[in-house]
N, CA, C and O of each residue as an XYZ file, in Angstrom:
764
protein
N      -1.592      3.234     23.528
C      -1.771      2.667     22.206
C      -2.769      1.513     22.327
O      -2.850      0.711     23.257
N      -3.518      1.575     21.208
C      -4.662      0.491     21.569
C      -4.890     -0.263     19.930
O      -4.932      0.489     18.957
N      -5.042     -1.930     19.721
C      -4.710     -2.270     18.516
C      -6.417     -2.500     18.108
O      -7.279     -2.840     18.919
N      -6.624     -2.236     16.731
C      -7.996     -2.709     16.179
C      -7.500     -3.923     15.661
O      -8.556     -4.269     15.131
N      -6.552     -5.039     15.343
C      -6.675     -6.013     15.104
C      -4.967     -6.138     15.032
O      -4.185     -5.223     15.290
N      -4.559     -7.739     14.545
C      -3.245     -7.710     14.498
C      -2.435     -6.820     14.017
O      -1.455     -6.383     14.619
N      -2.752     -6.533     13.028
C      -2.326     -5.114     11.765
C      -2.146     -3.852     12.040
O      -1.285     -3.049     11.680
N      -3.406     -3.738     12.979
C      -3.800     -2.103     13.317
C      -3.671     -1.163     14.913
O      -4.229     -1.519     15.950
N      -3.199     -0.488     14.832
C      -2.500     -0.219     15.950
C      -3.495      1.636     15.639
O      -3.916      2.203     14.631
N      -3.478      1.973     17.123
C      -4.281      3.113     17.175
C      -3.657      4.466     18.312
O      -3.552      4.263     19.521
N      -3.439      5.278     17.918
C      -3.135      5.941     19.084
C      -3.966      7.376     19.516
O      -3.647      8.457     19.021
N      -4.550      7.300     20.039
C      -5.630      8.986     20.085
C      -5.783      9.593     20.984
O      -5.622      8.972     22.035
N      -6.122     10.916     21.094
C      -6.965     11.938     22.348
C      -8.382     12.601     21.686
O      -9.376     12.307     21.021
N      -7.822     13.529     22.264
C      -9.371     14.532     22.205
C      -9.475     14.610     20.828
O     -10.495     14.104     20.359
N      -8.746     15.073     20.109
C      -8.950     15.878     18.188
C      -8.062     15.338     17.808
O      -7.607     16.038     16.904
N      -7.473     14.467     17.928
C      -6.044     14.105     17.075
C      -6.041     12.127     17.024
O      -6.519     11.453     17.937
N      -5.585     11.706     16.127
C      -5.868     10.232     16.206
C      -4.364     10.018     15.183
O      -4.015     10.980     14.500
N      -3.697      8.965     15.151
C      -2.616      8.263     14.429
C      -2.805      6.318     14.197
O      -2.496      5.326     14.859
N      -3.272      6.503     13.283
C      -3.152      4.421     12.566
C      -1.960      4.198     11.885
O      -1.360      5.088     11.283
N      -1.665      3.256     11.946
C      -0.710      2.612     11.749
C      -1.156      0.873     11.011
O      -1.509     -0.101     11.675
N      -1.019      0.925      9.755
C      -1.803     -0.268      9.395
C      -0.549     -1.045      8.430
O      -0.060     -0.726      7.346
N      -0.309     -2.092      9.270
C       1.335     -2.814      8.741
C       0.795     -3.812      7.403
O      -0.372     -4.150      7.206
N       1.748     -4.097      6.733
C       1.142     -4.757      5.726
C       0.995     -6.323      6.044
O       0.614     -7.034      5.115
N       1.199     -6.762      6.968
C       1.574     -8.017      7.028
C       1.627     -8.512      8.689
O       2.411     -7.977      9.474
N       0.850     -9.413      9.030
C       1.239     -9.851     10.596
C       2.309     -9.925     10.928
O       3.062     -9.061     11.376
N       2.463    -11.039     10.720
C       4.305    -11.469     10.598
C       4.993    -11.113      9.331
O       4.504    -11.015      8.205
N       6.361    -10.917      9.769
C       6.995    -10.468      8.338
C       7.469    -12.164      8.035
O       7.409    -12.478      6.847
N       7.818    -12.997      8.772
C       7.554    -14.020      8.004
C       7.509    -14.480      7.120
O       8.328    -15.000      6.362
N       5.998    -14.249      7.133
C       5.048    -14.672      5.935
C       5.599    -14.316      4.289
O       5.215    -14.850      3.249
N       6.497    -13.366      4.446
C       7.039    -12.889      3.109
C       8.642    -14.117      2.754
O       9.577    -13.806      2.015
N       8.596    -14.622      3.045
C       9.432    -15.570      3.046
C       9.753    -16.489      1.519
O      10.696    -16.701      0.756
N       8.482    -16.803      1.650
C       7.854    -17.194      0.036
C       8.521    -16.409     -0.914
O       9.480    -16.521     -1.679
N       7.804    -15.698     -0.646
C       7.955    -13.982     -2.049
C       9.658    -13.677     -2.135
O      10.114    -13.314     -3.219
N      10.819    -13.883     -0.629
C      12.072    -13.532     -0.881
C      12.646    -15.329     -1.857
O      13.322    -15.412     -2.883
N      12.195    -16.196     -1.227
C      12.560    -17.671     -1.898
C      12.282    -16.984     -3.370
O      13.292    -16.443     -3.820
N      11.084    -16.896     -4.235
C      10.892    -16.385     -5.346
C      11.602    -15.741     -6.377
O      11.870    -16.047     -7.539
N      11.892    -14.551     -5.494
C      13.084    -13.204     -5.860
C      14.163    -14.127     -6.296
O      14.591    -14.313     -7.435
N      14.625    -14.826     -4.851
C      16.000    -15.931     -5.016
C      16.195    -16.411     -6.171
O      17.287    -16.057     -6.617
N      15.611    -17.062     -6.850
C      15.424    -17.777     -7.803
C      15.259    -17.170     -9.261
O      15.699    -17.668    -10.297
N      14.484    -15.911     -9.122
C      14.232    -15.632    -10.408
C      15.315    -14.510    -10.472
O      15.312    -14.014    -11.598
N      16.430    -13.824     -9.476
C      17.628    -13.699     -9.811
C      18.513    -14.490    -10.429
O      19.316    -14.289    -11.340
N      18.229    -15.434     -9.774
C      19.726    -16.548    -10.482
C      19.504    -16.867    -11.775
O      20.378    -16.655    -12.616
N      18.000    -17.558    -12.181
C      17.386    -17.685    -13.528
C      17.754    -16.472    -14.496
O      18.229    -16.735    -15.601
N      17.485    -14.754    -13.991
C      18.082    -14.231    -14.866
C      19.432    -13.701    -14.570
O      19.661    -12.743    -15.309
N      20.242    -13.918    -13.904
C      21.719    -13.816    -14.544
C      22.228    -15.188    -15.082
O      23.390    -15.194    -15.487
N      21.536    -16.326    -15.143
C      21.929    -17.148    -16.258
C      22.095    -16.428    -17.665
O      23.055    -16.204    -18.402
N      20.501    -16.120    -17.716
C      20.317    -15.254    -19.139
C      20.947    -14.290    -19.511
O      21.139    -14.102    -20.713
N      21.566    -13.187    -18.259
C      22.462    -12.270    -18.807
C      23.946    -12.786    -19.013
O      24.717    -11.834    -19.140
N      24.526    -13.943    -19.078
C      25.760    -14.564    -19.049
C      25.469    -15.178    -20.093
O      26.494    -15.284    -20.768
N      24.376    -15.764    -20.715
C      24.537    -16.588    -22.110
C      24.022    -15.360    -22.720
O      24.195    -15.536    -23.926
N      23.412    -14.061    -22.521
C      23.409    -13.109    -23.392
C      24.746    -12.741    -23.551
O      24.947    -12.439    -24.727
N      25.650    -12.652    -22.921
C      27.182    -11.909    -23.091
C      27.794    -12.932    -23.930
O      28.290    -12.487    -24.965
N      27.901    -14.407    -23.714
C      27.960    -15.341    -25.026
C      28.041    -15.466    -26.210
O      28.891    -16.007    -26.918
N      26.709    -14.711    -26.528
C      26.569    -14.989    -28.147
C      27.258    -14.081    -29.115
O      28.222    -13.326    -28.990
N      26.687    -14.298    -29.846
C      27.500    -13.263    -31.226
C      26.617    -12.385    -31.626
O      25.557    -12.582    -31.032
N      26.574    -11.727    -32.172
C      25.324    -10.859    -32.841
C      24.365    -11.000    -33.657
O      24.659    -10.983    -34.852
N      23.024    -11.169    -33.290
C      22.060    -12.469    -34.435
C      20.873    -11.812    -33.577
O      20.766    -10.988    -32.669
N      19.880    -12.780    -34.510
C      18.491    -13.359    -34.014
C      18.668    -13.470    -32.496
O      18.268    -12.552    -31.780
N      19.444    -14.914    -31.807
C      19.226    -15.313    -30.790
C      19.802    -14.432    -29.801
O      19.333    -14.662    -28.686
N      20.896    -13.242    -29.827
C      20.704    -12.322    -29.054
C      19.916    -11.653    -28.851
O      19.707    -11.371    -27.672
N      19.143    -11.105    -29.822
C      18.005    -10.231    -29.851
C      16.622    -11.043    -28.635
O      15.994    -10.586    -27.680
N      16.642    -12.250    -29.247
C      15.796    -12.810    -28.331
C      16.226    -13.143    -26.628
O      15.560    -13.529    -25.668
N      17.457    -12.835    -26.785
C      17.974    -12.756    -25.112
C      17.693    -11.410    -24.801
O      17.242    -11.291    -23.661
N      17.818    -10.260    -25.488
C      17.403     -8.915    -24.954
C      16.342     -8.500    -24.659
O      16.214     -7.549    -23.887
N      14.938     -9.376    -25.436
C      13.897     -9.370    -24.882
C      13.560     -9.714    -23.488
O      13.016     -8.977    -22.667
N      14.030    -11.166    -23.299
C      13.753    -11.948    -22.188
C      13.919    -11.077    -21.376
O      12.935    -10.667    -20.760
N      15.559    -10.381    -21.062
C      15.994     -9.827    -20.219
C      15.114     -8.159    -19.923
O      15.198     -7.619    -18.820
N      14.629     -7.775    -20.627
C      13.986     -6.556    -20.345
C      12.430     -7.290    -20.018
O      11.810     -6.387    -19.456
N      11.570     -8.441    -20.106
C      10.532     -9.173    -19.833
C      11.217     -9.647    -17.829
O      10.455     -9.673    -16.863
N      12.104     -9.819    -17.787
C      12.798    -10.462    -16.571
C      13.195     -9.238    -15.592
O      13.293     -9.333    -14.368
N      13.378     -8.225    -16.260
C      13.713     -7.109    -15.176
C      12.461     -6.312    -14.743
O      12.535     -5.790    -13.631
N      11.461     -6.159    -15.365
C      10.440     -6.128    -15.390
C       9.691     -6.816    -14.016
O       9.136     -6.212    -13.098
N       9.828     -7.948    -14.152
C       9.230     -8.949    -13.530
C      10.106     -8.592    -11.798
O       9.613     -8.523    -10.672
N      11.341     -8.455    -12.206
C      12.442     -8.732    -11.006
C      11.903     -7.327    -10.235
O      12.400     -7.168     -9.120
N      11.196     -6.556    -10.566
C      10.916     -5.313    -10.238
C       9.853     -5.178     -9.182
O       9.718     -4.551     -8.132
N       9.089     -6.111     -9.969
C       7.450     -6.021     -9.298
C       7.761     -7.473     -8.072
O       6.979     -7.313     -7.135
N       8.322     -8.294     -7.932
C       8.680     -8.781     -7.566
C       9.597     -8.514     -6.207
O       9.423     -9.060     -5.117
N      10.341     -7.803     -6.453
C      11.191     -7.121     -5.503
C      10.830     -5.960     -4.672
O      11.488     -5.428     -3.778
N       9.261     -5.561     -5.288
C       8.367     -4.115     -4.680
C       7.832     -4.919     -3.984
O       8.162     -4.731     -2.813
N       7.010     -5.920     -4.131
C       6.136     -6.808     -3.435
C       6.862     -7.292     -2.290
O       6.368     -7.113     -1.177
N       7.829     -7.806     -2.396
C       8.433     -8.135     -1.656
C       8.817     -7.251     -0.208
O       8.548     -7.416      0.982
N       9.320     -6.589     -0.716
C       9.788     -4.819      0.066
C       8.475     -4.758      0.601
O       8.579     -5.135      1.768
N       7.508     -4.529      0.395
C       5.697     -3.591      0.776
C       5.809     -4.612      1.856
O       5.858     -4.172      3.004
N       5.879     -6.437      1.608
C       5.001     -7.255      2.451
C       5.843     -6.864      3.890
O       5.436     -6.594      5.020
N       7.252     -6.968      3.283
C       8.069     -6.848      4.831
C       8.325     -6.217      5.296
O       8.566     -6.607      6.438
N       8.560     -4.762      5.101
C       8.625     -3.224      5.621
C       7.571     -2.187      5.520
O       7.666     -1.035      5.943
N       6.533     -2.727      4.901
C       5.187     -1.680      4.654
C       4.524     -1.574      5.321
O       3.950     -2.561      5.780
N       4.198     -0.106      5.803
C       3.016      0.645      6.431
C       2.100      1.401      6.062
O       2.505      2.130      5.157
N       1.022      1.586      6.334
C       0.606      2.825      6.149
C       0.374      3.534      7.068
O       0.055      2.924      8.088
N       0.417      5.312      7.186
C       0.472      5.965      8.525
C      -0.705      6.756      7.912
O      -0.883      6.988      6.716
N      -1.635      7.203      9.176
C      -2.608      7.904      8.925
C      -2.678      8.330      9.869
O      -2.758      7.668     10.904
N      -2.666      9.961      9.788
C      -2.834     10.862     11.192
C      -4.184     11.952     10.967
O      -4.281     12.403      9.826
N      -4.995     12.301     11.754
C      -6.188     12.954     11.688
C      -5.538     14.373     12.898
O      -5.538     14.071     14.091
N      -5.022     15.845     12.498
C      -4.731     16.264     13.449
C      -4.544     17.504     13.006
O      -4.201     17.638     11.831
N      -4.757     18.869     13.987
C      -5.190     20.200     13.389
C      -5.876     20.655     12.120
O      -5.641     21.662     11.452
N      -6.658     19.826     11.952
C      -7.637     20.179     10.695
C      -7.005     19.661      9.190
O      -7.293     20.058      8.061
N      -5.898     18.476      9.687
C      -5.367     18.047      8.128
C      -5.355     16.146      8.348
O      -5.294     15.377      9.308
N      -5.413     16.073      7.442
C      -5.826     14.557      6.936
C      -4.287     14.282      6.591
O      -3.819     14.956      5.674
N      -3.330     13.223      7.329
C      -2.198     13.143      6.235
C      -2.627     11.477      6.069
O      -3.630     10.844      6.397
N      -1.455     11.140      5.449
C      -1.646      9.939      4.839
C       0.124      9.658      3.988
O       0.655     10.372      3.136
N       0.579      8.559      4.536
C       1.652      8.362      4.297
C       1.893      6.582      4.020
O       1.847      5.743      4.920
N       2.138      6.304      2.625
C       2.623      5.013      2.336
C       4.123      4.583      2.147
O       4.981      4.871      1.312
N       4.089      3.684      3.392
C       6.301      3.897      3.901
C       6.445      2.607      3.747
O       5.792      1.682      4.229
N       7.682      2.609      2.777
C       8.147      1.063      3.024
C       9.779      1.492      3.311
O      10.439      2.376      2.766
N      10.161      0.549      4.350
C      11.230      1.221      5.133
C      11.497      2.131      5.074
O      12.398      2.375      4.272
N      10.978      3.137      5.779
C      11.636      4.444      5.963
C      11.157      5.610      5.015
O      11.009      6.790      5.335
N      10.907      4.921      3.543
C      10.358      5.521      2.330
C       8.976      6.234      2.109
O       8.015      5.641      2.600
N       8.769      7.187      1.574
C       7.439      7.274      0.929
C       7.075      8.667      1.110
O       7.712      9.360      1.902
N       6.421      8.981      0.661
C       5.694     10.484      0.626
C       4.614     10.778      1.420
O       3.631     10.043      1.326
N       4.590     11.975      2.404
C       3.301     11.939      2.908
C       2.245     12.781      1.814
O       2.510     13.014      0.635
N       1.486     13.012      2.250
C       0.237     13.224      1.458
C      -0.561     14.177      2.392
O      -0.991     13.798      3.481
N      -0.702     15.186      2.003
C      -1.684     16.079      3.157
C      -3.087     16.727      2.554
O      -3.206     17.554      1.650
N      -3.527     16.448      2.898
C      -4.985     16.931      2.913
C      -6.103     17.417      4.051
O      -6.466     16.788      5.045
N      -6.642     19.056      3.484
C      -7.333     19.275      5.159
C      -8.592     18.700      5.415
O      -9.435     18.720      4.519
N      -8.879     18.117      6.664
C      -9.754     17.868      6.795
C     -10.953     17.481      6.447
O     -11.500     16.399      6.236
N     -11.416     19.186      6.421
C     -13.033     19.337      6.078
C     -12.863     19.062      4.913
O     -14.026     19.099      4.513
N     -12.021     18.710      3.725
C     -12.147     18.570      2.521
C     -12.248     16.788      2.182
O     -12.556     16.273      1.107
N     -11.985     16.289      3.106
C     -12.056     14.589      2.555
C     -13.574     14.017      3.618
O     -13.969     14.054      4.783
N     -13.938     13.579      2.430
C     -15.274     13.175      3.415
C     -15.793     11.781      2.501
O     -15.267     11.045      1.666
N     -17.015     11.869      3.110
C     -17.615     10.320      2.161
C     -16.424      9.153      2.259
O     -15.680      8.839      1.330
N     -16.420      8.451      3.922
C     -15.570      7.085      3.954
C     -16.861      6.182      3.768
O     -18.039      6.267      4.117
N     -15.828      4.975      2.817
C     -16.578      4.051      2.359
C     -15.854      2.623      2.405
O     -14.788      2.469      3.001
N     -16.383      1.799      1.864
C     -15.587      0.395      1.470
C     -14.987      0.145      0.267
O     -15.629     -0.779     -0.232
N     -14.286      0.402     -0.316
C     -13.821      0.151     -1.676
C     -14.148     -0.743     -2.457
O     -13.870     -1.914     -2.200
N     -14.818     -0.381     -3.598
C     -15.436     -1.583     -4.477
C     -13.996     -2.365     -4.881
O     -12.854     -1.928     -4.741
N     -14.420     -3.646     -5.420
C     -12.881     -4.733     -5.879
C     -13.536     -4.689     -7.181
O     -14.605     -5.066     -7.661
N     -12.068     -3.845     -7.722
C     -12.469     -3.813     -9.333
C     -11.572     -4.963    -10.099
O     -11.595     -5.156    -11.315
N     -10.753     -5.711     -9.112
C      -9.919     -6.294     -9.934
C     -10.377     -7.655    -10.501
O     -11.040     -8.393     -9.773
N     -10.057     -8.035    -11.776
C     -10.285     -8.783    -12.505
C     -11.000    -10.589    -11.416
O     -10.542    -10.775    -10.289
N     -11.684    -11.262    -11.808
C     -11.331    -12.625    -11.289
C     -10.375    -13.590    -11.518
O     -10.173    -14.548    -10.772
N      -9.656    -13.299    -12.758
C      -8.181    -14.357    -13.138
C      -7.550    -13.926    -12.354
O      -6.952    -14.802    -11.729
N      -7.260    -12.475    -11.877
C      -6.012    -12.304    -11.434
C      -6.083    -12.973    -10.052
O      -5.140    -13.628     -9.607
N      -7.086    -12.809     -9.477
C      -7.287    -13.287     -8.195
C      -6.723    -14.557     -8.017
O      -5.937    -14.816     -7.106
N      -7.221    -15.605     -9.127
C      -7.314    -17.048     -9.000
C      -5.686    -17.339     -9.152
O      -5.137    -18.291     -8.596
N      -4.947    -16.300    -10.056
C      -3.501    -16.766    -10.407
C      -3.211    -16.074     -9.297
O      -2.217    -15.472     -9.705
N      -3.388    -15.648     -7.956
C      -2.315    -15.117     -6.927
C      -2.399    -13.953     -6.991
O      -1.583    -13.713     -6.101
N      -2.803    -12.747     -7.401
C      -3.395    -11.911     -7.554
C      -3.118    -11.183     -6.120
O      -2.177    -10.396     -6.016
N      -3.857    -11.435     -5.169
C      -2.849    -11.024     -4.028
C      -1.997    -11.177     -3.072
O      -2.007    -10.683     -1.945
N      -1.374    -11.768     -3.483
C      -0.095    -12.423     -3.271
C       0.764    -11.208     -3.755
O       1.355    -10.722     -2.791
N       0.975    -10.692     -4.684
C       1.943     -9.938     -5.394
C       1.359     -8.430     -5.588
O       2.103     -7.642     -6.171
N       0.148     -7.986     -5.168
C      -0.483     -6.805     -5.123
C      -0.435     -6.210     -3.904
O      -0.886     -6.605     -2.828
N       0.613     -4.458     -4.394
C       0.456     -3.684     -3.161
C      -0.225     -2.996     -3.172
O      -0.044     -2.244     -2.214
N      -1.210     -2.662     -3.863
C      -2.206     -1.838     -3.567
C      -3.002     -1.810     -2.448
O      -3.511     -2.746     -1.831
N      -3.059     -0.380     -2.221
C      -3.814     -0.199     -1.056
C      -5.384      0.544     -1.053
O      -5.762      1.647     -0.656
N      -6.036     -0.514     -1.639
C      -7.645     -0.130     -1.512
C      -8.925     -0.998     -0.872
O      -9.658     -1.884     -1.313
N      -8.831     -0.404      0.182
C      -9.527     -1.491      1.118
C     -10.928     -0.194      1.519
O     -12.119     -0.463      1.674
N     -10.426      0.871      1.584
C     -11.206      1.709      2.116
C     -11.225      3.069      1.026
O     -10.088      3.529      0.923
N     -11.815      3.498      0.547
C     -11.831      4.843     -0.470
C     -12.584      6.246      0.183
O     -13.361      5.995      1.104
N     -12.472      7.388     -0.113
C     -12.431      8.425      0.580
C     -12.349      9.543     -0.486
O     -11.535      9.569     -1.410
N     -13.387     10.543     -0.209
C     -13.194     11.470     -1.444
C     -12.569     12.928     -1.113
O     -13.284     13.656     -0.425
N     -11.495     13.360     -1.467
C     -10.896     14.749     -1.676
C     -11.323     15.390     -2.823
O     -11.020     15.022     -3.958
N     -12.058     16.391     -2.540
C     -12.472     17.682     -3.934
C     -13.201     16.458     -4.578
O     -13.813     15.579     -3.972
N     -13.063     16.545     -5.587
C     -13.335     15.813     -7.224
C     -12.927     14.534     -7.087
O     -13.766     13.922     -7.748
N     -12.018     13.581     -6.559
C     -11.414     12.802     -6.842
C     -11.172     11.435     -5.587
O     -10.703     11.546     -4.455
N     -11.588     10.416     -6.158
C     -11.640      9.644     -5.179
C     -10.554      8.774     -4.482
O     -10.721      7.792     -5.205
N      -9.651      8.417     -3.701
C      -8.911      8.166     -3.369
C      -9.150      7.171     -2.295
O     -10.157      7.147     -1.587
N      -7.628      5.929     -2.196
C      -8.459      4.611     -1.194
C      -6.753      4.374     -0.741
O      -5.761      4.529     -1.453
N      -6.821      4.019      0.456
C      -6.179      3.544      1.274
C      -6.599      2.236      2.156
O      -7.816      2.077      2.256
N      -5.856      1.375      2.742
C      -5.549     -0.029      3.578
C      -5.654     -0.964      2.971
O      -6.628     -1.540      2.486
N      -4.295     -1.211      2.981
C      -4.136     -3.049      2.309
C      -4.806     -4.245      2.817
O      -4.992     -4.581      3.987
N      -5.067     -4.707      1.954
C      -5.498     -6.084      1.885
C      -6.358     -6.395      4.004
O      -6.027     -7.245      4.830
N      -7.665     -5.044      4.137
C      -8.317     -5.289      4.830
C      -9.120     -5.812      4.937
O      -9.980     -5.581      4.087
N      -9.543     -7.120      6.253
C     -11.035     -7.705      5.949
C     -11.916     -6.939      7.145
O     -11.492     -6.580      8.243
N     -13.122     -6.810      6.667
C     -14.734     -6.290      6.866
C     -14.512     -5.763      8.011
O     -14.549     -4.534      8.073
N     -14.319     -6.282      8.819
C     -14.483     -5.850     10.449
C     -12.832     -4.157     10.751
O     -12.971     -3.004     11.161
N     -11.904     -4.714     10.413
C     -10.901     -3.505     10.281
C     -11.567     -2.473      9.250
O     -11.678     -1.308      9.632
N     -12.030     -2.828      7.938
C     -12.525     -1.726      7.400
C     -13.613     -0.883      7.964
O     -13.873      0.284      7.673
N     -14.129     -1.562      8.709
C     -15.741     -0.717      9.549
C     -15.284     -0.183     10.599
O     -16.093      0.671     10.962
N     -14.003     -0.260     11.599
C     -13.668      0.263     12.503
C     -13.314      1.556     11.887
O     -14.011      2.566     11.980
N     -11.780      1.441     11.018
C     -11.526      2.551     10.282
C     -12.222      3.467     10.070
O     -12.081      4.576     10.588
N     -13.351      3.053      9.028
C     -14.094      3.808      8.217
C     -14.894      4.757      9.526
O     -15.255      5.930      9.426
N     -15.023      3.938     10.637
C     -16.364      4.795     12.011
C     -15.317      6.091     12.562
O     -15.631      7.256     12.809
N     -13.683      5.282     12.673
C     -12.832      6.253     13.218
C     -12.344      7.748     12.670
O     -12.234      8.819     13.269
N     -12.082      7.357     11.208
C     -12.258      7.948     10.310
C     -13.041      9.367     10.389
O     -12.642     10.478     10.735
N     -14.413      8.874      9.900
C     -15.250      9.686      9.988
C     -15.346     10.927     11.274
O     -15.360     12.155     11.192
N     -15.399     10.071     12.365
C     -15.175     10.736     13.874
C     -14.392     11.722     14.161
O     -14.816     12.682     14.803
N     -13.182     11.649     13.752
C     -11.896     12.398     13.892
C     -11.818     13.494     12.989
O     -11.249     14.536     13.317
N     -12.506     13.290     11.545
C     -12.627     14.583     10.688
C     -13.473     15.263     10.505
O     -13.489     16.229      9.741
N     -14.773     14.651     11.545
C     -15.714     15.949     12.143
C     -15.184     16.353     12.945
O     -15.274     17.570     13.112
N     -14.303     15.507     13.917
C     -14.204     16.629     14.710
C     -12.615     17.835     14.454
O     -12.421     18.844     15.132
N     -12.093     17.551     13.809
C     -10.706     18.448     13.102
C     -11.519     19.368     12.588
O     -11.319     20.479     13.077
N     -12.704     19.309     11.459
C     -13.500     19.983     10.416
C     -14.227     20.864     11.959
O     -13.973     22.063     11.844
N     -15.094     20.547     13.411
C     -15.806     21.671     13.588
C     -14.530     22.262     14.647
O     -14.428     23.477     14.817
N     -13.731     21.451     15.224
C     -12.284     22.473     16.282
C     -11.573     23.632     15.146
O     -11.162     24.726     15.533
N     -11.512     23.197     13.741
C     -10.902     24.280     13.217
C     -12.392     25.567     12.530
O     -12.157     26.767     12.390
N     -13.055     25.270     12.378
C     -14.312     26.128     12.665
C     -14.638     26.966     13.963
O     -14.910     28.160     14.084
N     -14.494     25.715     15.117
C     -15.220     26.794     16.215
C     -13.756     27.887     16.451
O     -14.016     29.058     16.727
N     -12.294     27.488     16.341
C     -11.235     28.608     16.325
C     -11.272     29.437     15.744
O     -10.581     30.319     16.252
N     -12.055     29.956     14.208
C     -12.511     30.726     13.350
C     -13.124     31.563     13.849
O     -13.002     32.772     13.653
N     -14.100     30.847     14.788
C     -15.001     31.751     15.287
C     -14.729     32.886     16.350
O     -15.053     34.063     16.193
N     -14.017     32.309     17.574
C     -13.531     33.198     18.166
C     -12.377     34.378     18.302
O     -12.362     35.116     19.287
């Protein structure tokens, strides 16, 4: 096993390659984000206890909002949370198929795609807004588009929150591994 950076972990031979790209150095670091959760649990079961309170009116109604605005929140909050401290992404290049698997503990769907069909690795343009950035933006974003990649018609991006140098390794490894899956399952055709 050989690492492209803290994050990235590599394992390969001849035609076959496996990444492993964690969301987070230390899980640590998510510490913040569980303090957060902490808090904006307790904040809303205040609200669901003075919602059980009232009588039937206006000001319940306006507690039923909050509370569907708060679960909401407790959601994305609690995903973020989950991604920073148990999230991976797995990427295997092997018998002529591309998989691709986004796991947060244990979770997630793989994704298969062959080979010769995903091509054109690139850098992923940042489409996201500049407010969001400035309000924390990624801090609370699991998206994973660091690197984009096209299947058939449709463009598709994988690795979180990568900087320049991991994306250019990827993107070289990438490429490497699905020429060579794309001509080993060709030259077997042949014979």
């Amino acid at each position: 096993m050989e690492f492209l950076s803290k994050r990235i972990s590599v394992v390969r031979s001849e035609n076959e390659v496996s990444v492993v790209v964690m969301a987070m150095e230390k899980p640590s670091q998510s510490n913040t984000q569980l303090f957060w959760f902490i808090l904006w649990t307790i904040c809303g079961s205040v609200m669901i206890y003075y919602f059980f309170q009232q009588e039937a009116g206006k000001t319940k109604t306006m507690y039923l909002v909050w509370i569907g605005f708060w679960l909401y929140f407790a959601y994305l909050i609690g995903r973020a949370w989950m991604w920073r401290r148990f999230g991976r992404e797995l990427i295997q290049i092997k018998n002529g198929k591309f998989l691709y698997k986004r796991d947060t503990a244990g979770r997630g769907f793989v994704h298969v795609y062959a080979a010769e069909r995903v091509k054109n690795f690139r850098v992923a343009e940042d489409n996201s807004p500049k407010w969001l950035k400035s309000m924390g933006g990624n801090t609370w974003n699991t998206d994973c588009n660091s690197v984009a990649y096209d299947f058939e018609d449709k463009e598709l991006q994988m690795g979180y929150q990568l900087d320049a140098a991991e994306k250019k390794a990827l993107i070289h490894l990438f490429k490497k591994y699905c020429e060579r899956n794309t001509t080993r399952k060709e030259s077997k055709e042949d014979e």
